[in-house]
DRENPA-3360 file (N, C-alpha, C; in nm, 2 decimals, always signed):
BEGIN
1 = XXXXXXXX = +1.14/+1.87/-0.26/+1.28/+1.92/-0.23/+1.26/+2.01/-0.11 ~ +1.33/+2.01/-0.01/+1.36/+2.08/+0.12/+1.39/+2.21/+0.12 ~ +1.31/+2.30/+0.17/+1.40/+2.44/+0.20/+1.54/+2.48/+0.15 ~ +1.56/+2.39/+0.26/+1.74/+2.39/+0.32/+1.78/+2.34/+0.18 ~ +1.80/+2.22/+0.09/+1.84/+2.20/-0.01/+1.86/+2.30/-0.11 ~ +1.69/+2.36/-0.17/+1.71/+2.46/-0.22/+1.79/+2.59/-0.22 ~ +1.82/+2.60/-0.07/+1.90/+2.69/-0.05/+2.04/+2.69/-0.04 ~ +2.09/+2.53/-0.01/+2.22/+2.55/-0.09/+2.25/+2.53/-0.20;
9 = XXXXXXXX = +2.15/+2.49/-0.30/+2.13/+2.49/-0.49/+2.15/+2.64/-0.48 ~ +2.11/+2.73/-0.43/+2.13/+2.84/-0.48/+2.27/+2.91/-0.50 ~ +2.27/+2.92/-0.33/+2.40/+2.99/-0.31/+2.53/+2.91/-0.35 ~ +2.50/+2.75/-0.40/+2.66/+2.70/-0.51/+2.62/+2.69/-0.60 ~ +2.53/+2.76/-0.69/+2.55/+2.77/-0.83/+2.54/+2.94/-0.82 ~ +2.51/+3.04/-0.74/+2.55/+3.20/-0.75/+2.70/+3.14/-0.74 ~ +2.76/+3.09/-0.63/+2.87/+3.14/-0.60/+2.97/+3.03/-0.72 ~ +2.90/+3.00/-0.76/+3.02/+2.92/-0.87/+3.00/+3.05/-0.97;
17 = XXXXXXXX = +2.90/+3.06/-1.03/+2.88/+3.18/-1.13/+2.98/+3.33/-1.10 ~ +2.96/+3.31/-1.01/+3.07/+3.43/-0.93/+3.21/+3.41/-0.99 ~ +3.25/+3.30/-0.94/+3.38/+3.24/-0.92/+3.45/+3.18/-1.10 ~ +3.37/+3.19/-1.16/+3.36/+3.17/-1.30/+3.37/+3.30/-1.41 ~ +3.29/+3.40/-1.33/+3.36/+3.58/-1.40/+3.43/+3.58/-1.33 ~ +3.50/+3.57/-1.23/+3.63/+3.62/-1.20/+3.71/+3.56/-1.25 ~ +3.75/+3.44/-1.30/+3.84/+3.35/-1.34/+3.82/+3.37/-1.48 ~ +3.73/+3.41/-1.55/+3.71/+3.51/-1.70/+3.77/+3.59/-1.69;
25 = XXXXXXXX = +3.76/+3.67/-1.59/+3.85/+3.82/-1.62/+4.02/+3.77/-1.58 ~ +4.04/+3.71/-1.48/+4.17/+3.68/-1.47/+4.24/+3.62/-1.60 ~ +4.18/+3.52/-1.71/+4.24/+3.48/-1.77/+4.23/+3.51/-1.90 ~ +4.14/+3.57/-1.92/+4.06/+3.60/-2.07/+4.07/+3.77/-2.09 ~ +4.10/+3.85/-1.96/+4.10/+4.02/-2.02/+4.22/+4.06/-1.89 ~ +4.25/+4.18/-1.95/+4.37/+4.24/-1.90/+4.33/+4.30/-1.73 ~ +4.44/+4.21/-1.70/+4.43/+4.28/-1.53/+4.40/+4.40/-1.54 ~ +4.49/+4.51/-1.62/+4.46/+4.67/-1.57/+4.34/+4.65/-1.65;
33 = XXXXXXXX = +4.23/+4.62/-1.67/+4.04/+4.66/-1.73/+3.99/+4.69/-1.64 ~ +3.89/+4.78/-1.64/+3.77/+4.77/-1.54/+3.65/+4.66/-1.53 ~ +3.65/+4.56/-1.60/+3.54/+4.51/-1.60/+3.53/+4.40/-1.54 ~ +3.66/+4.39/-1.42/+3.64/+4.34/-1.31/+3.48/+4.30/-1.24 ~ +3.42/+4.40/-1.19/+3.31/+4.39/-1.18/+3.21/+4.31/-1.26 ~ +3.16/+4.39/-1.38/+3.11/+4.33/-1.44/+3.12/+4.18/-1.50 ~ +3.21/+4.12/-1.50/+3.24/+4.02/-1.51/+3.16/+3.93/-1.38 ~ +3.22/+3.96/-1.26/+3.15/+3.88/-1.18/+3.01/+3.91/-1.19;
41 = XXXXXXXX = +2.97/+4.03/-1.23/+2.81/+4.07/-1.19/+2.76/+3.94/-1.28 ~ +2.82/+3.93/-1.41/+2.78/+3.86/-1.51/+2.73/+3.70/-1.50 ~ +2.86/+3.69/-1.43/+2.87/+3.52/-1.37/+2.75/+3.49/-1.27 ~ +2.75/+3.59/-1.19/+2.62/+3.57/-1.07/+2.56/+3.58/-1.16 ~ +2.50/+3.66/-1.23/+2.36/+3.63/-1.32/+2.32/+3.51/-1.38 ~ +2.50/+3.43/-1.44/+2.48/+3.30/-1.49/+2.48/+3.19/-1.39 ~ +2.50/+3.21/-1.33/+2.45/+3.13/-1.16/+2.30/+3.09/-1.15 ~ +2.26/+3.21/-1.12/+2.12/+3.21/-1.09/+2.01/+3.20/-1.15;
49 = XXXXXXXX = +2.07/+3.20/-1.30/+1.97/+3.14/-1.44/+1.97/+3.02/-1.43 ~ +2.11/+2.94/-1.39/+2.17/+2.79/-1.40/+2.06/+2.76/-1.29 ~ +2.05/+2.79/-1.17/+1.95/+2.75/-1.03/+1.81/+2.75/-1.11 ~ +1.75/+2.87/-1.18/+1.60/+2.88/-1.18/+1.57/+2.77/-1.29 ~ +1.65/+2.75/-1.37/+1.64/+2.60/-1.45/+1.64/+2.51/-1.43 ~ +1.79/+2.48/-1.36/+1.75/+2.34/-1.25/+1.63/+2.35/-1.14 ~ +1.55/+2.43/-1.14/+1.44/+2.42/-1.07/+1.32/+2.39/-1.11 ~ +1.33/+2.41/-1.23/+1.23/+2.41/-1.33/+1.22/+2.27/-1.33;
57 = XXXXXXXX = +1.31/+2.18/-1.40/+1.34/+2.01/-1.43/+1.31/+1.94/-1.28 ~ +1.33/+2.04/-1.17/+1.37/+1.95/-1.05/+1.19/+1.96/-0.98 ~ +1.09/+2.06/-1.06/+1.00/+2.06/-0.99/+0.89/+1.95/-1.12 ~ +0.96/+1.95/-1.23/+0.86/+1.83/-1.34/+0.94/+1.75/-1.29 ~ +1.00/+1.72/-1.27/+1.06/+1.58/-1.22/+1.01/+1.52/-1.12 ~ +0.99/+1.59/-0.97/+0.95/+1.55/-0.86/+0.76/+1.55/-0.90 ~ +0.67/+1.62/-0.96/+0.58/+1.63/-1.01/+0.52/+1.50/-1.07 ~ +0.62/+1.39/-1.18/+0.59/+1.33/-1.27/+0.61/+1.22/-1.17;
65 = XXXXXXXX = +0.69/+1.21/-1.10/+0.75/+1.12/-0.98/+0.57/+1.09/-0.86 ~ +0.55/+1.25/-0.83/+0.42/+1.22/-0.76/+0.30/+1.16/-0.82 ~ +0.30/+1.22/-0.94/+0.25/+1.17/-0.97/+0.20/+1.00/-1.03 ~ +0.33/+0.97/-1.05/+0.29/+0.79/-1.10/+0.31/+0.72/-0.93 ~ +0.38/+0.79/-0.86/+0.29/+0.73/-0.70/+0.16/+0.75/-0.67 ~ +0.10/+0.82/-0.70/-0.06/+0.85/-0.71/-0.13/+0.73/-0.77 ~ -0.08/+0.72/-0.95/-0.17/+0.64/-0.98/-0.12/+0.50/-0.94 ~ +0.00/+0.48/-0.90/+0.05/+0.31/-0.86/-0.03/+0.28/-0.74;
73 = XXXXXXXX = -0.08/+0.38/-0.66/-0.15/+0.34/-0.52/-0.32/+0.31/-0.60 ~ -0.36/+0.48/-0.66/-0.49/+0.38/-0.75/-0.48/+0.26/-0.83 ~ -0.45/+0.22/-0.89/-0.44/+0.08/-0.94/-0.41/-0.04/-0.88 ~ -0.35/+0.01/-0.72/-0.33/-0.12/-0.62/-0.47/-0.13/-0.47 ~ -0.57/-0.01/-0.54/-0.65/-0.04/-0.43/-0.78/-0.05/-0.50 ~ -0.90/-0.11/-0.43/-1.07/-0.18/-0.49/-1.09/-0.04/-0.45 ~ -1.17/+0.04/-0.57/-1.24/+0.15/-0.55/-1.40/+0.11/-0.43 ~ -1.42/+0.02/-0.43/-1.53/+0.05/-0.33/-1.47/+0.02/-0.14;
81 = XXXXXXXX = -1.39/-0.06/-0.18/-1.36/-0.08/-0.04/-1.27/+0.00/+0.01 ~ -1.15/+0.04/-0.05/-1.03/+0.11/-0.01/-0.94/+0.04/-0.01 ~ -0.99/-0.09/+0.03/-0.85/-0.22/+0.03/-0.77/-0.24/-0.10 ~ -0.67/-0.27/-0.07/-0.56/-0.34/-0.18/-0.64/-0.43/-0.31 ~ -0.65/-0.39/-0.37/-0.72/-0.50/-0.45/-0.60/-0.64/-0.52 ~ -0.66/-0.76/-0.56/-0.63/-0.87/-0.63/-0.48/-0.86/-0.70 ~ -0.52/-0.76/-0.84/-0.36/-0.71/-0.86/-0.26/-0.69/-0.75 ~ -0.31/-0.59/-0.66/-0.19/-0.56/-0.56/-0.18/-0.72/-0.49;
89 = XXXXXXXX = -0.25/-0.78/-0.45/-0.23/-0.91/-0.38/-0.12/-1.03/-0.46 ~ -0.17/-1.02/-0.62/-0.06/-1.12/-0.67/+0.11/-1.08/-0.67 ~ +0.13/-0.93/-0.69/+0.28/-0.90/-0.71/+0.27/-0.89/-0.58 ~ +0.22/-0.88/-0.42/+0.27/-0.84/-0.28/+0.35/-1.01/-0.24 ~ +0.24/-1.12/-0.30/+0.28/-1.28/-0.28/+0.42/-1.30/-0.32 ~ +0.42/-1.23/-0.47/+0.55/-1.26/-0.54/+0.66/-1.20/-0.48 ~ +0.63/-1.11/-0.42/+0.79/-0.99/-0.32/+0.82/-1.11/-0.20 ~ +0.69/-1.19/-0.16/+0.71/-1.25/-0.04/+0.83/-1.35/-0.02;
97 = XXXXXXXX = +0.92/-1.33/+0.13/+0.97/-1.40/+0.13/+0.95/-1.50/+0.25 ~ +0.99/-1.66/+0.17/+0.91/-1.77/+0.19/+0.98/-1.79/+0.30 ~ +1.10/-1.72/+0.40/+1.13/-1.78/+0.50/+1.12/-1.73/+0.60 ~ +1.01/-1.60/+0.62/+0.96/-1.49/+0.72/+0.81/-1.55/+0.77 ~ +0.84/-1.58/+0.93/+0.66/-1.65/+0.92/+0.56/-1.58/+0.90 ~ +0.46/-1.60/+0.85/+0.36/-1.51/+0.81/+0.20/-1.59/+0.83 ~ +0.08/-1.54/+0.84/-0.02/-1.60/+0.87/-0.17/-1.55/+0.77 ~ -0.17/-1.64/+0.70/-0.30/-1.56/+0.62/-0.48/-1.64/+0.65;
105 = XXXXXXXX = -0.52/-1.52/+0.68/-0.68/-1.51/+0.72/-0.74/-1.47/+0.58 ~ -0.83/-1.63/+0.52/-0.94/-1.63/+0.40/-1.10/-1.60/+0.48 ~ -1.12/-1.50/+0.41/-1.25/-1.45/+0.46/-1.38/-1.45/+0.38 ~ -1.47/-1.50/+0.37/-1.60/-1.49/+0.26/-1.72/-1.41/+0.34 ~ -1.82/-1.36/+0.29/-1.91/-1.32/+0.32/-2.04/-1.44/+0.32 ~ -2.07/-1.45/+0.44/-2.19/-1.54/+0.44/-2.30/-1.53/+0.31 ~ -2.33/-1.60/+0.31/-2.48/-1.56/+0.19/-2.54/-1.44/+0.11 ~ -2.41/-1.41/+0.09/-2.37/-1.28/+0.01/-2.43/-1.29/-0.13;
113 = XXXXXXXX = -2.47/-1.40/-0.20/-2.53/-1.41/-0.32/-2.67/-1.39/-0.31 ~ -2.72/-1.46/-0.21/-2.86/-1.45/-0.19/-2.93/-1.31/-0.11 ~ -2.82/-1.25/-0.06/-2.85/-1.12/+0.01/-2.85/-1.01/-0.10 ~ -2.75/-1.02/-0.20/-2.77/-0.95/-0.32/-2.88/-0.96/-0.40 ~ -2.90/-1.09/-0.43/-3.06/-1.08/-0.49/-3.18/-1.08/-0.40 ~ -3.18/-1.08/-0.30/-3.33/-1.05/-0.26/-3.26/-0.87/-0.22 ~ -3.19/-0.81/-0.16/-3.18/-0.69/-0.13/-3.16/-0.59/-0.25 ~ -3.08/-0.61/-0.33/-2.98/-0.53/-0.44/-2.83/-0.51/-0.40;
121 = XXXXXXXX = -2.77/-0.50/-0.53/-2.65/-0.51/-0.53/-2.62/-0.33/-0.41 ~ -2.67/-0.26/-0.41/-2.66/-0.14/-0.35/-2.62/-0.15/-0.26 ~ -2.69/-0.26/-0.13/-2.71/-0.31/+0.01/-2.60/-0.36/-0.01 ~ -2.58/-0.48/-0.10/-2.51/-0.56/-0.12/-2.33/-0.51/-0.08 ~ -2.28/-0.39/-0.17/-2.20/-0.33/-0.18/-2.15/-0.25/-0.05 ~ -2.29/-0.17/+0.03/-2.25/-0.14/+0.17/-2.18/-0.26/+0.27 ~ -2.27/-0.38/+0.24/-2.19/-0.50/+0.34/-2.01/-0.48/+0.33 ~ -1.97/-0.44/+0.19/-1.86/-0.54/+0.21/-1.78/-0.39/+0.25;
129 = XXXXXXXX = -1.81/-0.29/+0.21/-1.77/-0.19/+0.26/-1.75/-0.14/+0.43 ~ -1.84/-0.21/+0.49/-1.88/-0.25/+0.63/-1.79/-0.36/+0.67 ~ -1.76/-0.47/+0.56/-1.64/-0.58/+0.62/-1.52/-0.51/+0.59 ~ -1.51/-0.44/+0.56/-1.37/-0.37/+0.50/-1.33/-0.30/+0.62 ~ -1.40/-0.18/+0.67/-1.37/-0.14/+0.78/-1.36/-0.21/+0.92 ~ -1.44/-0.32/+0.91/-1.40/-0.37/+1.03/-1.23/-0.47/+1.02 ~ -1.25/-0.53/+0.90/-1.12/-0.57/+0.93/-1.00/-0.45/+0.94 ~ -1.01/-0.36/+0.83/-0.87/-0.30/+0.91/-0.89/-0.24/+1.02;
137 = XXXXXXXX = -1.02/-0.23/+1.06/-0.95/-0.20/+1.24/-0.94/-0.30/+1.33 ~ -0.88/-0.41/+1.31/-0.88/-0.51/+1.36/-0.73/-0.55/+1.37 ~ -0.66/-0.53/+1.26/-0.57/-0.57/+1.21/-0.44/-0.44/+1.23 ~ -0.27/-0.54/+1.24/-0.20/-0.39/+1.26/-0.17/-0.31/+1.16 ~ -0.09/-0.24/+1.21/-0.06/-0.14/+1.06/+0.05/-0.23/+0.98 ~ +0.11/-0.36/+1.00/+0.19/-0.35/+0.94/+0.17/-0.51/+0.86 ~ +0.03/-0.50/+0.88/-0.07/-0.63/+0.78/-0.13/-0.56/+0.66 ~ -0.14/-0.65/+0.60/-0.22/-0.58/+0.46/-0.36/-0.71/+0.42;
145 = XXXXXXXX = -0.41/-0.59/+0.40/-0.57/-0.65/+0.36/-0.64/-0.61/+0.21 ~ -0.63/-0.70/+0.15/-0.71/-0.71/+0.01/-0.85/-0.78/+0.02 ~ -0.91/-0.73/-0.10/-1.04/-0.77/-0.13/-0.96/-0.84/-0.28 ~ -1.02/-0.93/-0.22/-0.93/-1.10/-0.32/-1.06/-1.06/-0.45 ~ -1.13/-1.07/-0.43/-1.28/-1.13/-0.53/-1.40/-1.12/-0.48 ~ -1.47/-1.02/-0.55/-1.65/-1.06/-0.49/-1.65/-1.04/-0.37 ~ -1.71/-1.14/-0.31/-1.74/-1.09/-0.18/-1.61/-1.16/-0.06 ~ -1.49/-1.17/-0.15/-1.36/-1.22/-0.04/-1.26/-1.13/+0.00;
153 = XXXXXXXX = -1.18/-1.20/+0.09/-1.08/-1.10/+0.16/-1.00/-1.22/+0.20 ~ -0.87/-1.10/+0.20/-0.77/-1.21/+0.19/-0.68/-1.11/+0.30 ~ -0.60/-1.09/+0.42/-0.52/-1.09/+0.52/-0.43/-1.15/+0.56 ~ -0.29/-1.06/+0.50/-0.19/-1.15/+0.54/-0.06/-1.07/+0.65 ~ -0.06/-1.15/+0.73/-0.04/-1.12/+0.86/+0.11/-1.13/+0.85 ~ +0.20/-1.03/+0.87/+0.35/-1.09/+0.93/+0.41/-1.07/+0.99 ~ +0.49/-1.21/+1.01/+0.56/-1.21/+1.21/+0.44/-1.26/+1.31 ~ +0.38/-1.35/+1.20/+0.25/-1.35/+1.30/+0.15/-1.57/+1.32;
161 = XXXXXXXX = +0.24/-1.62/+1.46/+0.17/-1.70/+1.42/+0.03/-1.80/+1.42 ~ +0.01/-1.88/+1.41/-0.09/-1.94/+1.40/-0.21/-1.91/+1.49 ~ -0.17/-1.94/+1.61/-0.25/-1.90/+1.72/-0.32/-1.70/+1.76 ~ -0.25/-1.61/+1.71/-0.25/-1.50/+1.70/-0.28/-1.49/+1.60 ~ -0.32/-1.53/+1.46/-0.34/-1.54/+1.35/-0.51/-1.52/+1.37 ~ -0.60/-1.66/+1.45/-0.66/-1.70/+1.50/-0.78/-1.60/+1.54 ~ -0.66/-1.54/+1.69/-0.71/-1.43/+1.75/-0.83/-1.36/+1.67 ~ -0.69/-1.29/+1.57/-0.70/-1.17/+1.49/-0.87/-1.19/+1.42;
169 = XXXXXXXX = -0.86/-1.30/+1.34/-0.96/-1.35/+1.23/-1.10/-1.37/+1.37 ~ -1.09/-1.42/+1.48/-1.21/-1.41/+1.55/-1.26/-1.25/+1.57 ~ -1.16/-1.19/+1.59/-1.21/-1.07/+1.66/-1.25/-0.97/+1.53 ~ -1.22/-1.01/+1.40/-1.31/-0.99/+1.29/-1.42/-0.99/+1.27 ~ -1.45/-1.16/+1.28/-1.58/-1.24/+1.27/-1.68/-1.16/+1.37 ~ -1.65/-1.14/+1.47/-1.71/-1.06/+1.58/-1.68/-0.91/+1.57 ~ -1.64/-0.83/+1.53/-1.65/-0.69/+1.51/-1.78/-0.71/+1.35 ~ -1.75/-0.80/+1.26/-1.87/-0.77/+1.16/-2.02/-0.78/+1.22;
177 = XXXXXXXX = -2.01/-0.94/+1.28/-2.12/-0.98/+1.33/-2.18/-0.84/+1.43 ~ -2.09/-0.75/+1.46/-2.16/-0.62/+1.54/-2.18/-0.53/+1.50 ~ -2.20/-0.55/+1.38/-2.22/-0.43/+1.26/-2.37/-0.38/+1.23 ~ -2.42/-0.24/+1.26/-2.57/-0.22/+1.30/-2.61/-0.22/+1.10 ~ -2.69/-0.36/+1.07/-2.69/-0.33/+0.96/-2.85/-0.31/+0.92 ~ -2.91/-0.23/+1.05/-3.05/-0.28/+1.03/-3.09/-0.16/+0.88 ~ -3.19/-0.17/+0.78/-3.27/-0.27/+0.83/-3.29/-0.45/+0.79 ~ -3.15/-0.45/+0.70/-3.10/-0.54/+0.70/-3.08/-0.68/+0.75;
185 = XXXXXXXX = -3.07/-0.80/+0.74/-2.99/-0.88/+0.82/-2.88/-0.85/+0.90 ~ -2.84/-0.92/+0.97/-2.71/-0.90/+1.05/-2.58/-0.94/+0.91 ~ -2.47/-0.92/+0.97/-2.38/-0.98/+0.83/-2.29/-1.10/+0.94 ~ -2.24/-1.17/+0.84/-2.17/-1.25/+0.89/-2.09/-1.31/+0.80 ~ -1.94/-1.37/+0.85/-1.82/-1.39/+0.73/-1.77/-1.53/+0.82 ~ -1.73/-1.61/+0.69/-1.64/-1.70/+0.77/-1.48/-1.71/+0.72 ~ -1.41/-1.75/+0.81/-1.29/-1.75/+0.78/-1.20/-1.90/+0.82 ~ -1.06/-1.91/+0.71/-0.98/-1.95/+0.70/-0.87/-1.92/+0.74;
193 = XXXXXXXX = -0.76/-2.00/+0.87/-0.65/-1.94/+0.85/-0.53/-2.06/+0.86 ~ -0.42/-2.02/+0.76/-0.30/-2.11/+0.78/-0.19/-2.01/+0.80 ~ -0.09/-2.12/+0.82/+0.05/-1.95/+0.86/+0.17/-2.12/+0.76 ~ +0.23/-1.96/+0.75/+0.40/-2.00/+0.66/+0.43/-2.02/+0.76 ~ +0.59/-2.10/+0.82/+0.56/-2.24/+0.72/+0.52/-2.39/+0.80 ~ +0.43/-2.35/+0.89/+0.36/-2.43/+0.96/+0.31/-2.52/+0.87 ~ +0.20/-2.45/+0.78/+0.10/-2.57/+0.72/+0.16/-2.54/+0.56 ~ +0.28/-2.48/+0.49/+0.30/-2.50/+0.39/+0.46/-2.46/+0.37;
201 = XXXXXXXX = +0.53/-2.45/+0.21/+0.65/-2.41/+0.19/+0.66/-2.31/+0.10 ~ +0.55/-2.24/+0.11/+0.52/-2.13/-0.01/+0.38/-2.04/+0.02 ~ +0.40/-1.91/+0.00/+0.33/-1.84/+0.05/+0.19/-1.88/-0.05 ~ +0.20/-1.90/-0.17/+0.03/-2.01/-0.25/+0.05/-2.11/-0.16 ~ +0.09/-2.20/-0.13/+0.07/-2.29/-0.08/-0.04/-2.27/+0.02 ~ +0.05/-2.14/+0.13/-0.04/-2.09/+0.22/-0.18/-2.05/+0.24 ~ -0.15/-1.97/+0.12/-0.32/-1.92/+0.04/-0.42/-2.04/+0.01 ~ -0.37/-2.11/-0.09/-0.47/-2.23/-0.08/-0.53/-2.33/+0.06;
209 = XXXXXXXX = -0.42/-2.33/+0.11/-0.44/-2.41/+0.29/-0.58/-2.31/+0.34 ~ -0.54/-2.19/+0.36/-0.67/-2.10/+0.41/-0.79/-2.10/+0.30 ~ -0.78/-2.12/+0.23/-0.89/-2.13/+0.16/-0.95/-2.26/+0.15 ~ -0.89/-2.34/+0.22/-0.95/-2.52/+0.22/-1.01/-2.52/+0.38 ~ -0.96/-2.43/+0.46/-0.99/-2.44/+0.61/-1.13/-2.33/+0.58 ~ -1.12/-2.24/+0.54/-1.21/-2.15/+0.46/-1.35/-2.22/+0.43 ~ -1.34/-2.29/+0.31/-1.42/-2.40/+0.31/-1.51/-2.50/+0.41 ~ -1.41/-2.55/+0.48/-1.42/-2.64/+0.60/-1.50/-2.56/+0.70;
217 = XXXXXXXX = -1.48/-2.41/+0.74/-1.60/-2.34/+0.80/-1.73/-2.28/+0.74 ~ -1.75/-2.31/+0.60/-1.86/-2.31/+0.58/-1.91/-2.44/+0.60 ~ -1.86/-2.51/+0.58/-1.94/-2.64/+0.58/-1.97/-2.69/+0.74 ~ -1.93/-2.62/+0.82/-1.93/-2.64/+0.97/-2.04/-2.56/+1.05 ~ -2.09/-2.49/+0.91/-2.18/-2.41/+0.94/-2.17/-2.25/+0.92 ~ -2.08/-2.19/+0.92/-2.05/-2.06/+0.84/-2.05/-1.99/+1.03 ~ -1.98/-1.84/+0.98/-2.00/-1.71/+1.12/-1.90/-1.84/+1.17 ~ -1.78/-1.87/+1.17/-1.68/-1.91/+1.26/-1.51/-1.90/+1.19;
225 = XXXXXXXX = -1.42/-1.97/+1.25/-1.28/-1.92/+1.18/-1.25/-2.07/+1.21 ~ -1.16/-2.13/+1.10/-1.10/-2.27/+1.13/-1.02/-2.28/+1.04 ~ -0.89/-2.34/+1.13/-0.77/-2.34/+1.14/-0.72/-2.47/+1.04 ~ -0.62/-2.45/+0.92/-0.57/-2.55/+0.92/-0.52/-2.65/+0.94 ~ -0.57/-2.77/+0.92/-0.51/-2.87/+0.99/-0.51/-3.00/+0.87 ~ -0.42/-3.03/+0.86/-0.40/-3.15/+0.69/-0.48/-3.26/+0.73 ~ -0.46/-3.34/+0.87/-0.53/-3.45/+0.88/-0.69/-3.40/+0.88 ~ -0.75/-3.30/+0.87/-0.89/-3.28/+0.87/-0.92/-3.22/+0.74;
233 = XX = -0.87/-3.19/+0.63/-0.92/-3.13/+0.54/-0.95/-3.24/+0.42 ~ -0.94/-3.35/+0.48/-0.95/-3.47/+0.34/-1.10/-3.53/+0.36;
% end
């Protein structure tokens, strides 16, 4: 709550408290009394007990408020990466609406199983943490990026299409690939991308499409980005 708010919470509940002994003594005790005064002293006092109460409620209120935004952001982000995790990805699909174009980039980590077992999961875990940051700096602020599963990522782009989609997901593939992971292997991811409602009618729709083109660049050989296209995925 604002300064300035506070400060007119105050001064209209003094000045009602005011205005409330006076209208006690006008109607409740004899004009010739002295206790004119005290009457309003009285009301201001009941004013400003009324404010330090409502302050009380107005500061657990705003408190309980911050706080379940706190834990709604932890619960919607992967503690190792920072990214949005899975949960947050299935209720973000569900808000989606299916007639805004939008572009989603499927991402895997190259040979991420076998780099876990011969390195350790330890090494293992810096990679993706290292894919993490390069995608969001890749990407604008007004895209969202999850860690779908294991070693995936999921990027969904909006107002954004196919060809700029594209862009985006190369200049990924290439910010990882320049990732100093010595003494490590180099890292390398391949990617999938489709856009609403080019290659589908439904933002799953869309998700599956990228994850079939997804596919189609591993099998093309992995470390590249390829694009949906229906006559090639069969």
């Amino acid at each position: 709550m604002k300064k300035r708010h506070i400060t007119v919470l105050f001064l209209t509940m003094t000045v009602m408290g005011v205005l409330f002994g006076w209208i006690l003594f006008w109607v409740f005790i004899s004009k010739s009394s002295n206790l004119l005064f005290h009457c309003v002293l009285i009301g201001g006092i009941f004013g400003i007990l009324n404010f330090i109460t409502a302050m009380f409620f107005i500061k657990r209120y705003t408190s309980l408020v911050n706080t379940n935004q706190k834990l709604d952001i932890e619960n919607r982000k992967d503690s190792l990466t920072d990214l949005y995790n899975r949960r947050a990805f299935d209720r973000d699909i569900r808000l989606n609406n299916s007639n805004v174009v939008c572009s989603i980039i499927f991402l895997d980590v190259d040979n991420f199983r076998e780099f876990n077992n011969i390195y350790g999961h330890q090494a293992g875990d810096q990679i993706l943490v290292e894919c993490a940051k390069s995608i969001k700096s890749c990407i604008r602020e007004s895209d969202m990026a999850y860690r779908f599963g294991g070693e995936e990522f999921i990027v969904i782009l909006r107002q954004c299409d196919k060809m700029d989609a594209h862009k985006i997901a190369q200049k990924i593939i290439e910010r990882i690939r320049k990732v100093d992971n010595l003494p490590f292997p180099t890292i390398t991811v391949s990617a999938g991308v489709a856009t609403l409602p080019e290659d589908s009618v439904s933002i799953e729709q869309t998700v599956r499409a990228s994850d079939l083109a997804l596919l189609m660049a591993k099998k093309k050989g992995k470390n590249q980005v390829v694009l949906f296209d229906r006559s090639k995925m069969t």
